[in-house]
N, C-alpha and C positions, 0 to 999 in steps of 0.2 A: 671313555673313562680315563685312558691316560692322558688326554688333552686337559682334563679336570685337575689330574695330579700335576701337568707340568705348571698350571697355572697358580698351584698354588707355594710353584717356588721349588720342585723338585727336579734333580736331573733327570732329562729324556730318558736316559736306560733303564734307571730305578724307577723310574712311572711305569715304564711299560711292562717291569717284571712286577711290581707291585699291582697293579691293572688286573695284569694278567691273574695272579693270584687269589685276587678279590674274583675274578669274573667265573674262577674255577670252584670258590665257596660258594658265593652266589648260587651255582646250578647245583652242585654236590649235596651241599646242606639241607635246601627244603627238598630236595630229589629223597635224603634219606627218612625226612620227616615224612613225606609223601609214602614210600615204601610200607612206613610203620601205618599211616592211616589207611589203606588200602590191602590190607592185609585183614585190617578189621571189617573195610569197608565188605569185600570178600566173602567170608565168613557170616556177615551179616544179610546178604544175597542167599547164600547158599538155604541159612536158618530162615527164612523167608519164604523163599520156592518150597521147603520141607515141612515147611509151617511148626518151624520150632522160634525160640526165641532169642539163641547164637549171646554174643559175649554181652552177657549186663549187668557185674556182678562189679570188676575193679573201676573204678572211676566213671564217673556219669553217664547213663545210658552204655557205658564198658568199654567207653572213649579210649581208655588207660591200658586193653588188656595186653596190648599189640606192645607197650613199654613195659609190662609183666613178665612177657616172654620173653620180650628183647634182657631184661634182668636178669631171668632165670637161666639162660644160658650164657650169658656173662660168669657166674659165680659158678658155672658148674664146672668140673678136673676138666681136664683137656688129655684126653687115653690117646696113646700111639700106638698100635699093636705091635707086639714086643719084634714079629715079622717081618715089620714094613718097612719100605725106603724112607726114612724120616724123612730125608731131603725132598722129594718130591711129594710127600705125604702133605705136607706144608707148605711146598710149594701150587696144589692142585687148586684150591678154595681161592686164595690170592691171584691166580689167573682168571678165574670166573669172575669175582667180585670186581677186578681192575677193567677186564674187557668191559664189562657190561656199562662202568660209570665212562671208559675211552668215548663212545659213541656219542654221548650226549653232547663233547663239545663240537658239534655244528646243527645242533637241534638248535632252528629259528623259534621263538616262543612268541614273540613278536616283531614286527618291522624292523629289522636292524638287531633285534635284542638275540645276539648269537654270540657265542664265543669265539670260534673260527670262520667266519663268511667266505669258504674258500668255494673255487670255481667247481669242485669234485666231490661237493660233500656226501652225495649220494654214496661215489663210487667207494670212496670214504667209510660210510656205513658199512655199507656190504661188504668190506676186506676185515674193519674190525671185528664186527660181530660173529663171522666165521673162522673168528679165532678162540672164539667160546666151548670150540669144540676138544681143544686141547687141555682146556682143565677137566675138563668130563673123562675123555680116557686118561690121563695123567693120575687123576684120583682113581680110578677104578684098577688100575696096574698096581698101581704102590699100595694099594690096602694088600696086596698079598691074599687078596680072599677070592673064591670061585664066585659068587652073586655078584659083589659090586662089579668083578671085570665081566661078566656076561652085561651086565647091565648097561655099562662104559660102550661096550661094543653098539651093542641096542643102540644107545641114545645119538653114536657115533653117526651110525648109518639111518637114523630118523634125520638128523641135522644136514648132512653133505646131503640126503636125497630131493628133501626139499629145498635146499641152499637152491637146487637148480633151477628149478621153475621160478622160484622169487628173482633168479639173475633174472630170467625171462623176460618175466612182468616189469620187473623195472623199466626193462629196455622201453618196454611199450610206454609207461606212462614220459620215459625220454624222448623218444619219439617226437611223441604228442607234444612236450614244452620245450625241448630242441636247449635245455641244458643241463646240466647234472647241478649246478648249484640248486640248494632248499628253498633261498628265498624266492627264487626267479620261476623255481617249480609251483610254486604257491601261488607268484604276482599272474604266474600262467591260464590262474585257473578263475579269474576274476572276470565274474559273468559270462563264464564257457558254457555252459548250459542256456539256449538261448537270449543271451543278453542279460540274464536274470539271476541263474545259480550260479556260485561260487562253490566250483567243485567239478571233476573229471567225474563222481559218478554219476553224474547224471547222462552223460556221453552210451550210446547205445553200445557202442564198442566197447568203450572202460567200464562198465560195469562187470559182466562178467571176468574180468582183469580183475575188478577189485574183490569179488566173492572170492576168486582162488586165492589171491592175496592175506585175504581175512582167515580163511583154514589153514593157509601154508604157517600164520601167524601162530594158530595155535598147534600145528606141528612143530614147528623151530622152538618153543619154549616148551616145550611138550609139558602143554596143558592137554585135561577133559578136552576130546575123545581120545587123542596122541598121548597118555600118559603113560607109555608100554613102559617107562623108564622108571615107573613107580609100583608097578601091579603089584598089589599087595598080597597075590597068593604065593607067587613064585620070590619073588626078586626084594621084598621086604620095601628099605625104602628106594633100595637101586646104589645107582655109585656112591653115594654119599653115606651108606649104611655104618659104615665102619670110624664116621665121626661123629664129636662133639664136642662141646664147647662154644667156641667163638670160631672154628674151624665150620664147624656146621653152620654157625651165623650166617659165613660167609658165603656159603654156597643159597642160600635162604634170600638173603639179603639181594644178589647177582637173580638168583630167578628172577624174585618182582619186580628188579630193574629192566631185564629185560621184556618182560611183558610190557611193562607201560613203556618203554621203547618202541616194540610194537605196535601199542596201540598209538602213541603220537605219528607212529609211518605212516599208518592209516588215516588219518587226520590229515597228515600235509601233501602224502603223496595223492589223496581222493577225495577229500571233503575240505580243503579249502585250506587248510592250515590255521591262523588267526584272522584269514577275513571271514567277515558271519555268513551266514547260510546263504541270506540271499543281497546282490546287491542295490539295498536301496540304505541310499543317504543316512535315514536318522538310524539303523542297526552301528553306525561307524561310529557312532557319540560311546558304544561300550567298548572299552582298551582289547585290542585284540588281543593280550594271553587269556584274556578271559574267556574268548569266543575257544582261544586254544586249549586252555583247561576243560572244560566242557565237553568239548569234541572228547578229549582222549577219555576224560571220566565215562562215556556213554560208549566208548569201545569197551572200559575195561569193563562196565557192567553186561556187556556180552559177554566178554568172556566169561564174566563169573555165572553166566542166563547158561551159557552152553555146560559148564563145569557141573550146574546141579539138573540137569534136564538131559545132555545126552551120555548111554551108556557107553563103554569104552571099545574100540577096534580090535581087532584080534591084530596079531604083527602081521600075517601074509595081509591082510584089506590096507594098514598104512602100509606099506609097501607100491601096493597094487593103485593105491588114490596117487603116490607122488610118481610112480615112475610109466604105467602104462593111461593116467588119467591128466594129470595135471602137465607133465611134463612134454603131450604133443600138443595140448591144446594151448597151451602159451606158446609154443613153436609155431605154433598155426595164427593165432594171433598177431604174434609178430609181422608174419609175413602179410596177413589181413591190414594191420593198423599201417605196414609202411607203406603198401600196397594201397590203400585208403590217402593217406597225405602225399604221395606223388600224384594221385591225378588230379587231388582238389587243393593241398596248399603249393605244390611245386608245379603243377601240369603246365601254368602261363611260361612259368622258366624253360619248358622245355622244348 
């Protein structure tokens, strides 16, 4: 893109901050369209599995009701409790909502189509995204209130517990592509599956890697069955109980970012990214964000499969899944997968 702006007569510097700008709308703009349709999408899953009939009342089939919401809390006061630390009270939601859109500049969409192509986009991911954990207790401190900060804590120690096993598993699918950049993770994985599948799960190894992957997924955003941060008997709606407005937007807005986060990790890190399922020639005539939209759209409809189908964990079971369940058996993994490519990709070298 900046070689397009210098061509047409711009200075080098200003194309490239101009470039740059454009490439951050680009991702940001249908990222928050995307937000608002999968919200409904969501919801309409849910009303499905319950065999009800979910939003069909503002705008066609209730296409519209997801920018009803998004309205109606626009217009609504903006309360500060007369207790709380303004400053941080304000500052909480704005760290959720910035971390969550930070990540997406090294999400490849397709071949080259990335905003940062750096060598660490991985490592990258995982430093930003566990920085999501800082508006969660940020908010729950400055409400000044006993719920939100029990809840703040909760969601604290859901996120770092899991943080750990996902470091894990990363390692392993690095390992296996021997780079931390996204695209070359991807180009990685093009007919790994005997010659044929485009994708590490099919690998006997990376599979179970990718199941734990897929829960730790919906622990870190703590969705259905992980939603300790939301239970609705004790903890109301959790940290974020003490706002509204476009303060609560924001924390609204940062969730479903980070879900479909998730679900594109799962896409690129295990199912291929934007190459198609399998590789043969004429699948490559359809532009691969399409193959990449798809993918993430059929993660998030798991997620939403699991949100209306499994009941929720009690705190000691997620506890008990990330630290005595997940977190040896990606350890043990590690040791397996490295253990596995020294005797069969390194053993000649050695």
């Amino acid at each position: 893109m900046t070689e397009t702006f210098i061509s047409w007569g711009m200075d080098p510097n200003w194309a490239w901050f101009v470039a740059t700008i454009a490439g951050i709308l680009l991702i940001a703009l249908p990222l928050m369209l995307s937000v608002a349709m999968i919200i409904y999408v969501d919801r309409k899953v849910w009303a499905a599995i319950n065999l009800r009939r979910g939003p069909n009342v503002v705008g066609p089939f209730g296409l519209l009701q997801s920018f009803a919401d998004g309205l109606k809390v626009f217009l609504q006061e903006t309360i500060i409790p007369a207790a709380a630390n303004k400053g941080l009270f304000l500052l909480a939601p704005i760290i959720t909502f910035t971390v969550a859109l930070l990540a997406w500049a090294v999400i490849p969409f397709n071949s080259g189509a990335v905003l940062a192509d750096i060598n660490v986009g991985l490592l990258y991911i995982f430093a930003v995204s566990s920085l999501g954990v800082y508006g969660v207790v940020i908010s729950g401190w400055a409400s000044n209130s006993k719920y939100p900060f029990f809840s703040s804590m909760r969601a604290a120690a859901q996120m770092i517990s899991y943080e750990v096993s996902i470091g894990f598993i990363l390692i392993c699918v690095v390992l296996y592509a021997g780079t931390f950049n996204m695209n070359e993770i991807i180009e990685s994985q093009r007919g790994h599956g005997l010659g044929i599948v485009n994708g590490y799960w099919f690998n006997l190894l990376l599979f179970p890697i990718w199941v734990m992957f897929f829960i730790s997924s919906l622990a870190e955003t703590a969705r259905v069955p992980f939603d300790l941060t939301e239970a609705e008997s004790e903890l109301v709606a959790g940290y974020q109980t003490e706002y509204s407005s476009m303060s609560f937007a924001l924390f609204w807005l940062g969730e479903y970012a980070n879900i479909l986060l998730m679900c594109s990790l799962n896409t690129i890190l295990f199912f291929g990214g934007w190459l198609p399922p399998i590789d043969w020639a004429p699948l490559y005539e359809v532009p691969g964000f399409i193959w990449f939209l798809l993918k993430t759209f059929f993660f998030f409809f798991m997620f939403s499969w699991v949100m209306a189908t499994v009941p929720r964990y009690r705190y000691d079971q997620l506890m008990r899944l990330g630290w005595k369940v997940f977190l040896p058996m990606s350890l043990i993994f590690v040791a397996v997968i490295s253990g596995w490519l020294m005797l069969t990709r390194y053993g000649g070298a050695a």
